[in-house]
C-alpha positions as CSV (number, residue, x, y, z in Angstrom):
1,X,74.3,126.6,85.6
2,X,75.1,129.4,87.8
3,X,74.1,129.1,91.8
4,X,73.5,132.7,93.3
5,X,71.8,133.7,96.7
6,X,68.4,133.5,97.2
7,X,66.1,136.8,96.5
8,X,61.8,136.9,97.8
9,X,61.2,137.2,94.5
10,X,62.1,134.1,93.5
11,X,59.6,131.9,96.5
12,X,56.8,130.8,93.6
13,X,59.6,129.7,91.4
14,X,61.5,128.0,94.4
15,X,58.1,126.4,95.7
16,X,56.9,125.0,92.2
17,X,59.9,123.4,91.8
18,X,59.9,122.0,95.2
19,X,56.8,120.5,94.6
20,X,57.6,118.8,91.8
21,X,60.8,117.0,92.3
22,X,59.2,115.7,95.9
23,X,55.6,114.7,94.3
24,X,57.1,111.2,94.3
25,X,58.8,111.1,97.4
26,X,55.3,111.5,98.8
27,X,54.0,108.9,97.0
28,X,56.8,106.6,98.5
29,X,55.7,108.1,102.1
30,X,52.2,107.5,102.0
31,X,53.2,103.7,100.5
32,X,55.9,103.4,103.2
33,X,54.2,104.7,106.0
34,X,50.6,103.9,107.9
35,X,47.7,105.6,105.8
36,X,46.1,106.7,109.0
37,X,49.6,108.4,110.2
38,X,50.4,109.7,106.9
39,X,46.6,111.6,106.6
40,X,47.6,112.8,109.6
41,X,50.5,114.6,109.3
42,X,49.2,115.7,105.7
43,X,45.2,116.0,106.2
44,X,44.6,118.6,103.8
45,X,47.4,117.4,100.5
46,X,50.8,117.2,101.0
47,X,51.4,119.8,99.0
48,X,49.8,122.5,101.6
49,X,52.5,121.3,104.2
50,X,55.6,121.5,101.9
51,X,54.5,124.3,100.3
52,X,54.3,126.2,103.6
53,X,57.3,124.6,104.8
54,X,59.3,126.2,102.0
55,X,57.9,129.2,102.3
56,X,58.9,129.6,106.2
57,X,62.8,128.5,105.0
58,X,63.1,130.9,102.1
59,X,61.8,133.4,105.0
60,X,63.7,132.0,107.9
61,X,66.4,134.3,109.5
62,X,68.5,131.6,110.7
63,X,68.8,129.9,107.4
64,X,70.5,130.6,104.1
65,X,68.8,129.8,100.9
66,X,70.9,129.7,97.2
67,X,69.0,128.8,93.7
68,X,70.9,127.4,90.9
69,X,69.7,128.9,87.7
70,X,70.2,127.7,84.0
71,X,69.1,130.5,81.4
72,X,67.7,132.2,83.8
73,X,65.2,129.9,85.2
74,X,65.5,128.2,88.4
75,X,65.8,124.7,88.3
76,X,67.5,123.9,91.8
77,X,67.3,125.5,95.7
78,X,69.6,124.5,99.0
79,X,68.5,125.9,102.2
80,X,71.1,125.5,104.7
81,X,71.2,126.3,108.6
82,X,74.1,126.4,110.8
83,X,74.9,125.7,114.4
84,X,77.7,127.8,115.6
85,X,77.7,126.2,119.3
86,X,77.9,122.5,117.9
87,X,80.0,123.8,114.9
88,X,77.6,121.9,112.8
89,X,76.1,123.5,109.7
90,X,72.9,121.6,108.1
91,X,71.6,120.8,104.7
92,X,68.0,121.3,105.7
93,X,66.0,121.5,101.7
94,X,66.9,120.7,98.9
95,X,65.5,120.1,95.6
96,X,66.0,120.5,92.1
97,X,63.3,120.3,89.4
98,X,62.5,117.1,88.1
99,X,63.0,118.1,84.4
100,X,66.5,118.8,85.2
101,X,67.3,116.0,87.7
102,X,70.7,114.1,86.9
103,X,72.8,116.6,85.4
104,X,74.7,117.2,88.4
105,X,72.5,120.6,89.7
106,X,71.9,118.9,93.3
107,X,75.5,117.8,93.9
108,X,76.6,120.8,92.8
109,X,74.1,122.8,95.4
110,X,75.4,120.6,98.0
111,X,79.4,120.8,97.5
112,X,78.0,124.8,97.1
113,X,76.9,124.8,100.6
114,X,79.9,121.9,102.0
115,X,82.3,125.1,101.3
116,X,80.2,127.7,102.4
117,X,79.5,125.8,105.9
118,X,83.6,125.1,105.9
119,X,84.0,129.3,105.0
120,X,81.1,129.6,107.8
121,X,83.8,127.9,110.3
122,X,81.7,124.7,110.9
123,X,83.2,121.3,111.4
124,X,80.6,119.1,110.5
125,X,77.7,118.9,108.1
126,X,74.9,116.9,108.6
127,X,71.7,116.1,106.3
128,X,68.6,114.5,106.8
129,X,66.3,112.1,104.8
130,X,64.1,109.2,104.3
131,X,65.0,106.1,104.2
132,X,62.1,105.0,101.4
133,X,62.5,103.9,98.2
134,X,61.8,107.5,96.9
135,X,64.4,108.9,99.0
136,X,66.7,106.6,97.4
137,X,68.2,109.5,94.7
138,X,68.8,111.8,97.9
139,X,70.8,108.9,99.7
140,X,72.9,108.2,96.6
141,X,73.7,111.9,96.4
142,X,74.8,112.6,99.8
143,X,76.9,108.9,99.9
144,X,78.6,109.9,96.7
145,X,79.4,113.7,98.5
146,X,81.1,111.8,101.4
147,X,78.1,111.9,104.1
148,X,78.5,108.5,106.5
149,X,74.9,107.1,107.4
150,X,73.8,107.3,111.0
151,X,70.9,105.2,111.5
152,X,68.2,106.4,113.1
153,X,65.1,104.3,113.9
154,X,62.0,107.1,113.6
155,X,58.4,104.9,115.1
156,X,54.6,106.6,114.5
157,X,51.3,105.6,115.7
158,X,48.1,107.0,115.5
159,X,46.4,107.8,118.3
């Protein structure tokens, strides 16, 4: 497994994948959260959002995207932004494709962009994610990488 930078080439690849590995954290969001909020923030498929979402990161200015490839195919992205005034540098996507899940790909993206941020001159690294059952790989993954929990109690309603 190799992890290079990011080319616009590679955004179908990077998207598929993405959309795999989170097809069941969405199912644990739409369990865990209200139907009527969760049609709400995703009225048309979850899939439109995310997809879009990954496309603005690969495309982002202010964000740095890497793919980890294995025989040439991409099986793993980490999109990472940085905040030079707070000295903070953020994990902000990550995802690695569900056929190649637990083989050490998305620790590796993450202790990848742990020395880049550190190279970068930032102090801190933060990463955000649910706290749902599907989420639960995430949380293991950052826990075991060092990252200290800072709860955060997140409320919707539909209006």
């Amino acid at each position: 497994m190799r992890i290079e930078p990011y080319d616009a080439h590679q955004v179908d690849a990077v998207i598929r994948l993405s959309l795999r590995a989170w097809a069941p954290v969405f199912d644990s969001i739409q369990n865990a959260m209200d139907i009527e909020v969760y049609q709400a923030f995703y009225p048309d498929n979850w899939r439109v959002r995310q997809q879009k979402a990954v496309e603005d990161v690969c495309a982002a200015e202010d964000t740095t995207v890497w793919v980890a490839t294995e025989a040439s195919a991409i099986v793993g992205f980490v999109a990472v932004k940085l905040d030079s005034e707070n000295s903070m540098g953020e994990i902000y996507m990550v995802a690695v494709d569900p056929d190649f899940q637990c083989r050490g790909i998305g620790s590796a993206l993450i202790k990848f962009a742990l020395d880049w941020m550190k190279d970068a001159g930032m102090s801190v690294a933060m990463v955000e994610t649910g706290g749902d059952l599907g989420h639960a790989p995430a949380r293991r993954t950052y826990e075991k990488l060092g990252f200290g929990l800072f709860p955060v109690a997140r409320y919707f309603k539909k209006l």
